[in-house]
VMD Tcl script that draws the C-alpha trace (Angstrom):
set ca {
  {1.76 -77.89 78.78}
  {3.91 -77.44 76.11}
  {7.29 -79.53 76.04}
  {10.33 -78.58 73.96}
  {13.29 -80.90 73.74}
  {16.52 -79.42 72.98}
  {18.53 -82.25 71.15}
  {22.19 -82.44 71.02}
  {23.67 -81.61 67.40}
  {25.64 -84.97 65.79}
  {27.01 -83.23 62.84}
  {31.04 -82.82 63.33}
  {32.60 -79.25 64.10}
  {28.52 -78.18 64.91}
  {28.64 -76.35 68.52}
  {25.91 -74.25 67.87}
  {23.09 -74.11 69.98}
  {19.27 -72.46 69.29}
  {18.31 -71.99 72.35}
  {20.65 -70.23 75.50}
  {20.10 -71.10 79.33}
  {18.46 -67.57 79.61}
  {16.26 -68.73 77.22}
  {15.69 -71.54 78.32}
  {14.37 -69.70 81.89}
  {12.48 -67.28 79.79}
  {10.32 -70.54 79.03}
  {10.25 -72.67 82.05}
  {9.04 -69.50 83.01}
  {6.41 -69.15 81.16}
  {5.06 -72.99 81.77}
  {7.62 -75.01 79.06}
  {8.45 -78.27 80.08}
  {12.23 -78.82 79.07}
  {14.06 -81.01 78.57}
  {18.02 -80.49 77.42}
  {20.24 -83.35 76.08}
  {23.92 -83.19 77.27}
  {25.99 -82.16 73.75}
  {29.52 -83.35 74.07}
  {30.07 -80.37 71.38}
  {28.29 -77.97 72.22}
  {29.48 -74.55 72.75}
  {27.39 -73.65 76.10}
  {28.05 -75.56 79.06}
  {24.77 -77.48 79.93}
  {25.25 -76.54 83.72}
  {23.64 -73.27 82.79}
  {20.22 -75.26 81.12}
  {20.21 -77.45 84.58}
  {20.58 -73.91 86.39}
  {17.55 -72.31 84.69}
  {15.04 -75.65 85.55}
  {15.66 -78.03 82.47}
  {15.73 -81.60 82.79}
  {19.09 -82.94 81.20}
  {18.52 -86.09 79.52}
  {21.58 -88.29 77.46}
  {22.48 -87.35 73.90}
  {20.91 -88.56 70.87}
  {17.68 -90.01 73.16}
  {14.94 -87.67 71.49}
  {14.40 -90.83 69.23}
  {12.31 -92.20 72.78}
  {10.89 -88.77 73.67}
  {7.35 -88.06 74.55}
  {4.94 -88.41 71.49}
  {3.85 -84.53 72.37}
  {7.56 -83.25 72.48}
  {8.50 -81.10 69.85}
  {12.28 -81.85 68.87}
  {14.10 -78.89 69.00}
  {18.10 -78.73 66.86}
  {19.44 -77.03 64.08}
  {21.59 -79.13 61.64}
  {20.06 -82.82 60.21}
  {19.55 -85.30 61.97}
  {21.38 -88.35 61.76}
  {21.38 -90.16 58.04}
  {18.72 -93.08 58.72}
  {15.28 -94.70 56.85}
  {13.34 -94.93 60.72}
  {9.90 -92.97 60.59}
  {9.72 -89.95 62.10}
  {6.89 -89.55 64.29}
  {7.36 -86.29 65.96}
  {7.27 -82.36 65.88}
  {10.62 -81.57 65.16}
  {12.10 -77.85 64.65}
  {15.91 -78.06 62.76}
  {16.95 -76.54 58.77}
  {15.54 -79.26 57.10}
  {17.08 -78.31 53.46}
  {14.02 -80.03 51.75}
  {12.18 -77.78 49.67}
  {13.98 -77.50 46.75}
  {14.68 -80.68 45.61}
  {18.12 -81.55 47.44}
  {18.80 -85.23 47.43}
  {19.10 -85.56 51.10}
  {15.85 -83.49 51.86}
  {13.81 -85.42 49.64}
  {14.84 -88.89 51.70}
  {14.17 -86.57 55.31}
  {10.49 -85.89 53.62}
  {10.02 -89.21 53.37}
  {10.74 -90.13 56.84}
  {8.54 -87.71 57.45}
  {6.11 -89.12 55.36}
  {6.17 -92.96 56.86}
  {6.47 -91.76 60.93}
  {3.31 -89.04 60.43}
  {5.32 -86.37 62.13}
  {5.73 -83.00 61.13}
  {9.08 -80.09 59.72}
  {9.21 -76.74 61.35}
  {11.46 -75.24 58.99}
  {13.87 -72.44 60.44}
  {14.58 -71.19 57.03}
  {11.17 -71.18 56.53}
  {10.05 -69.83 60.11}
  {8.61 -66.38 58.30}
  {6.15 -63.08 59.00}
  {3.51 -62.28 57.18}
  {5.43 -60.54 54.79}
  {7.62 -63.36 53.71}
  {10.99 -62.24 55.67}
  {12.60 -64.51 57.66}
  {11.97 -64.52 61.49}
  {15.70 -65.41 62.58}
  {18.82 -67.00 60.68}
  {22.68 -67.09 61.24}
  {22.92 -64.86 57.93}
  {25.28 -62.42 59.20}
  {28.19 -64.36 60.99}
  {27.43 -66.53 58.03}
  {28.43 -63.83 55.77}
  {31.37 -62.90 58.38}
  {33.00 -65.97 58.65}
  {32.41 -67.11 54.92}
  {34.41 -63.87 54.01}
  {37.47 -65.13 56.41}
  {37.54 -68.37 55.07}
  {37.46 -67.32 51.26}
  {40.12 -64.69 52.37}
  {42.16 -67.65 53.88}
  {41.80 -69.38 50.87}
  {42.88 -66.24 48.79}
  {46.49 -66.00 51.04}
  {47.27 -69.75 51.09}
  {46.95 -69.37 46.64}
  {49.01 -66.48 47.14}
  {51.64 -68.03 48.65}
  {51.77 -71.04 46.38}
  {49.51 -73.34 48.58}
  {45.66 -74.40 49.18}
  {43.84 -73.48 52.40}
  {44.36 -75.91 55.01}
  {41.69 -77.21 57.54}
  {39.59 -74.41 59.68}
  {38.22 -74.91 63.05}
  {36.02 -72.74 65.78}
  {37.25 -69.43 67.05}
  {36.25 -68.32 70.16}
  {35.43 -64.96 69.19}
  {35.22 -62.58 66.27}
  {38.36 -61.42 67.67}
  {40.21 -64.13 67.54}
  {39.24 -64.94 64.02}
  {40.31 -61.49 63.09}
  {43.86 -61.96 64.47}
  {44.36 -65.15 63.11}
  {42.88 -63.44 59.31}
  {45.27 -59.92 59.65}
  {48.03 -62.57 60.14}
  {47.91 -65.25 57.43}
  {47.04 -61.75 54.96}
  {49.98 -59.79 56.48}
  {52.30 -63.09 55.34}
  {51.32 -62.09 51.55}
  {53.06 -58.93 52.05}
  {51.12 -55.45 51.54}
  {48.30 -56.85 48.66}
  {45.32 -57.17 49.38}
  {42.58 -58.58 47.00}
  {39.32 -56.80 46.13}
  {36.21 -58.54 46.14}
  {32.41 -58.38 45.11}
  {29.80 -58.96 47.48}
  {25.80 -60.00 45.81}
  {23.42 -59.70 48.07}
  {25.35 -57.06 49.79}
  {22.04 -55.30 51.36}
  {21.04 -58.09 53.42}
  {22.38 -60.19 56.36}
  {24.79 -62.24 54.64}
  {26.09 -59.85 52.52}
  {26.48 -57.38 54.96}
  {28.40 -59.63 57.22}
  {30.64 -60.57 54.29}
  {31.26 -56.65 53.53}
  {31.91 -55.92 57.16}
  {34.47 -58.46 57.40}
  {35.97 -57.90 54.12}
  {36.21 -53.91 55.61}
  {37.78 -55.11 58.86}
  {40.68 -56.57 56.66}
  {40.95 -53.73 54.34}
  {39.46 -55.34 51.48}
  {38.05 -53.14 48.89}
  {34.23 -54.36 48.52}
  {32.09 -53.83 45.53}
  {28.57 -54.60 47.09}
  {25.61 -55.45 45.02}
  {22.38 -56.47 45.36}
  {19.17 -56.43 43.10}
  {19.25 -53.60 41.31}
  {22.54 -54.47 40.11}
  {21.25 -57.79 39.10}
  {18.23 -57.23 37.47}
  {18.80 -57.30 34.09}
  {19.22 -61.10 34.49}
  {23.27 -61.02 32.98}
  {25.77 -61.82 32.05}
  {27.54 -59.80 34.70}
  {31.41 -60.04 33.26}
  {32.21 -57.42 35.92}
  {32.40 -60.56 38.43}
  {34.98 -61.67 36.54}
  {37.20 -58.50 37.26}
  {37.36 -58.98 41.09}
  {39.47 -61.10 42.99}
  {36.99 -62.88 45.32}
  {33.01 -62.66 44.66}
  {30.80 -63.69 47.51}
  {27.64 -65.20 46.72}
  {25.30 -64.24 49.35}
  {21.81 -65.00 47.67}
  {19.63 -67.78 48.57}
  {19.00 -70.19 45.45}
  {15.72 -70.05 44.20}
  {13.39 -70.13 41.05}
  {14.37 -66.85 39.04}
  {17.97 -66.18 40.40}
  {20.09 -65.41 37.68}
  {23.09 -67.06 37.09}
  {26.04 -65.16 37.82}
  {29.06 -67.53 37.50}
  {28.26 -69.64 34.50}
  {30.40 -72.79 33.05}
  {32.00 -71.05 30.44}
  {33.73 -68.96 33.07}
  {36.60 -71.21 33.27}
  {37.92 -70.24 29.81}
  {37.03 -66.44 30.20}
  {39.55 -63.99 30.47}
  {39.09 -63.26 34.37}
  {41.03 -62.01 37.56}
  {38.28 -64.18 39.67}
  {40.81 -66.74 41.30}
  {37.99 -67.56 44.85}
  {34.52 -67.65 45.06}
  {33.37 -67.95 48.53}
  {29.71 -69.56 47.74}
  {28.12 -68.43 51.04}
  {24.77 -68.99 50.71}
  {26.40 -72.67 48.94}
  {23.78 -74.59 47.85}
  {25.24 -76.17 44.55}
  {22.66 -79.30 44.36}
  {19.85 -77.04 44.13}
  {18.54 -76.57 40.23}
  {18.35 -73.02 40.85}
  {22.46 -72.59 41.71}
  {23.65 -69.34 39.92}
  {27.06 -70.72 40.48}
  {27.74 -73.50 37.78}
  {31.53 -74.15 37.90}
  {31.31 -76.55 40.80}
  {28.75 -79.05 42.27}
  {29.60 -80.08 45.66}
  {30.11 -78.54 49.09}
  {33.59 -78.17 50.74}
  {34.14 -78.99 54.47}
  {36.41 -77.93 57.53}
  {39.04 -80.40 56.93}
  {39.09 -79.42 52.63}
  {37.25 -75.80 52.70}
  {38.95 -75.07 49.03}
  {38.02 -77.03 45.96}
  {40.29 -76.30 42.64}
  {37.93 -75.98 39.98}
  {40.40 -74.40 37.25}
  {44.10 -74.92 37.19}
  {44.95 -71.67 34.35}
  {44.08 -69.25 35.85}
  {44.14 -71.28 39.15}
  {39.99 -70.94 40.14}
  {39.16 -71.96 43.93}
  {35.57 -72.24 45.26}
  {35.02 -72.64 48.94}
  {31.49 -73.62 49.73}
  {31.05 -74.54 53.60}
  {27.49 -75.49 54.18}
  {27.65 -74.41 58.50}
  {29.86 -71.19 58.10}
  {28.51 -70.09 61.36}
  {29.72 -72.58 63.22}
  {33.09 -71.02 63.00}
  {32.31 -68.37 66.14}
  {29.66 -70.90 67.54}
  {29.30 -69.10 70.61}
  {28.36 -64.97 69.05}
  {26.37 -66.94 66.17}
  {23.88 -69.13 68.84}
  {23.56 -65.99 70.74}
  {22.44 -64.10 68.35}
  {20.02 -66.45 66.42}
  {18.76 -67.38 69.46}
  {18.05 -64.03 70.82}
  {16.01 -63.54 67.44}
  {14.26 -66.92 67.65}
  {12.82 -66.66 71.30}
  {10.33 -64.82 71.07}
  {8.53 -67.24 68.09}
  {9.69 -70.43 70.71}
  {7.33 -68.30 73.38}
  {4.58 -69.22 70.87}
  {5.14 -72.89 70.68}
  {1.67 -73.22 72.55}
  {0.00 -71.98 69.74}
  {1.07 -73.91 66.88}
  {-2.20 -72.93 64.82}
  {-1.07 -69.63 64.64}
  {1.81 -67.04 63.15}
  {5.23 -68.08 61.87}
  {4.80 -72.00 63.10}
  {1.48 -71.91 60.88}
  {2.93 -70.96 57.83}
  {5.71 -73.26 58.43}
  {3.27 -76.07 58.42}
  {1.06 -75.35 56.12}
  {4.69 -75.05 53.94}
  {5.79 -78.33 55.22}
  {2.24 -79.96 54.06}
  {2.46 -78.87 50.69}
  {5.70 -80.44 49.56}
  {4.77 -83.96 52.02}
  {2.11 -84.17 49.38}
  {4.57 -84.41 46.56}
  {6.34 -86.31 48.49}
  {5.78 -90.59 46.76}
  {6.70 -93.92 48.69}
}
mol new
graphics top color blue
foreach p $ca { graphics top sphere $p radius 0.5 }
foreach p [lrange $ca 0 end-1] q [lrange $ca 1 end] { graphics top cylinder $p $q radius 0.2 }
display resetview
């Protein structure tokens, strides 16, 4: 019998959940045994996992689960050195060559357990089998945008926090833009075709933002691209990786630009492969703006959980995608979970004391 444990997220302002109580049904169902720690953030109520047959166990006590459970969150776990002995499902951020990842390997490494990737959770064809990328895309859009109307009005954007819909982000958007009078930036979306960018791009649309959308063919020739330069806002949403051009490069500080935010929504500015070299840290909910150039004023906004922002649509939606690849749990030598193994094995080996 196959046992998933569903453990409560620990990072702050992460309400997101992977798994809804109609999922969770959809399993018992099926022959899952469940088990559901109570989140004291979490955006679903945890009367509806108790409803549908889980087991509701404390927060944070997956540490003492079963040796056969497979550990079920989305965000890191909490910073430690203990061994990891179990199965555990979550966006490890490992694979190419973060700091933080590398120490998580090496738990890993010194408990025998093993990473399930959800980044890396893919078909036979490479694509990925669920991810957050478009209310990533949606809400990194609002937040650059925010950042965009607080420089307009003389300031820096102030803390963000969780909306409790699309609509309500909206409202709150229309109304910190309509305080900058009738202008309205443009902006350049990369990646435009895919689920980021086309979140990004619908948002950007909602608040009559003019979008310039690219996507590979618009990149291939490798750069420069000084066109970036021209637009108000670019939003990166392309996933660093070996051969991704570099489309923000140092020297852009002292070029002649109208580029005052980049919203870095894919934001991963540790990895080597970054095409965004002006900055080299994540922002957060409580600073989402970092001033990288003071003439012209240059603002990158780089939140690594964008999603979290409408926790509620996001979980629904990635977990709607995900369930029917947690049906398969059972078969763990087989499909999506197989690759993501075999993936997981390969870099463990790299992976020294």
């Amino acid at each position: 019998m196959t046992h998933l444990w569903l453990r409560a997220e620990t990072r702050p302002n992460e309400e997101r959940v992977g798994l809804t109580p109609e999922g969770a049904k959809s399993l018992i169902d099926k022959g899952f045994t469940l088990t559901v720690e109570e989140g004291s953030q979490r955006a679903i109520p945890i009367d509806g996992y108790r409803d549908a047959g889980a087991t509701i166990v404390p927060e944070a006590s997956w540490p003492d689960a079963p040796e056969d459970a497979i550990i079920f969150g989305l965000k890191e776990l909490p910073e430690e050195d203990t061994p990891l002995r179990h199965r555990h499902i979550l966006f490890g951020h490992a694979y190419k060559g973060q700091p933080a990842g590398q120490r998580l390997l090496k738990r890993f490494k010194a408990g025998g357990g093993t990473l399930y990737d959800l980044e890396y959770l893919t078909d036979p064809d490479g694509r990925r089998v669920a991810a957050f990328g478009y209310w990533a895309g949606y809400a990194g859009a609002a937040v650059s945008l925010m950042c965009w109307a607080a420089q307009k009005q003389g300031g820096i954007a102030g803390p963000v926090s969780t909306y409790a819909s699309s609509d309500a982000l909206r409202a709150d958007l229309s109304a910190r833009l309509d305080a900058c009078g009738s202008d309205r930036p443009n902006a350049i979306v990369i990646g435009a075709l895919g689920r980021v960018g086309t979140g990004a791009s619908d948002l950007c649309a909602a608040m009559g933002v003019d979008v310039t959308r690219w996507d590979m063919a618009e990149t291939a020739s490798g750069g420069p691209f000084p066109e970036i330069l021209q637009h108000d806002l670019f939003l990166n949403c392309i996933l660093a990786r070996p051969g991704t051009p570099v489309f923000v490069p140092a020297d852009s500080l002292t070029a002649d630009r109208k580029l005052s935010v980049i919203g870095d929504i894919a934001c991963d500015p540790d990895s080597d492969f970054s095409p965004i070299k002006v900055y080299d840290r994540t922002t957060s909910w409580a600073e989402p703006a970092l001033r990288v150039c003071d003439d012209p004023v240059l603002y990158v906004t780089a939140i690594d959980n964008l999603p979290s922002l409408l926790p509620a649509e996001s979980s629904d939606d990635f977990a709607g995608q995900l369930l029917p690849h947690l049906s398969t749990l059972d078969r763990l030598d087989q499909g999506v979970w197989a690759r993501a193994k075999d993936l997981f094995e390969d870099h463990i080996g790299k992976v020294t004391a």
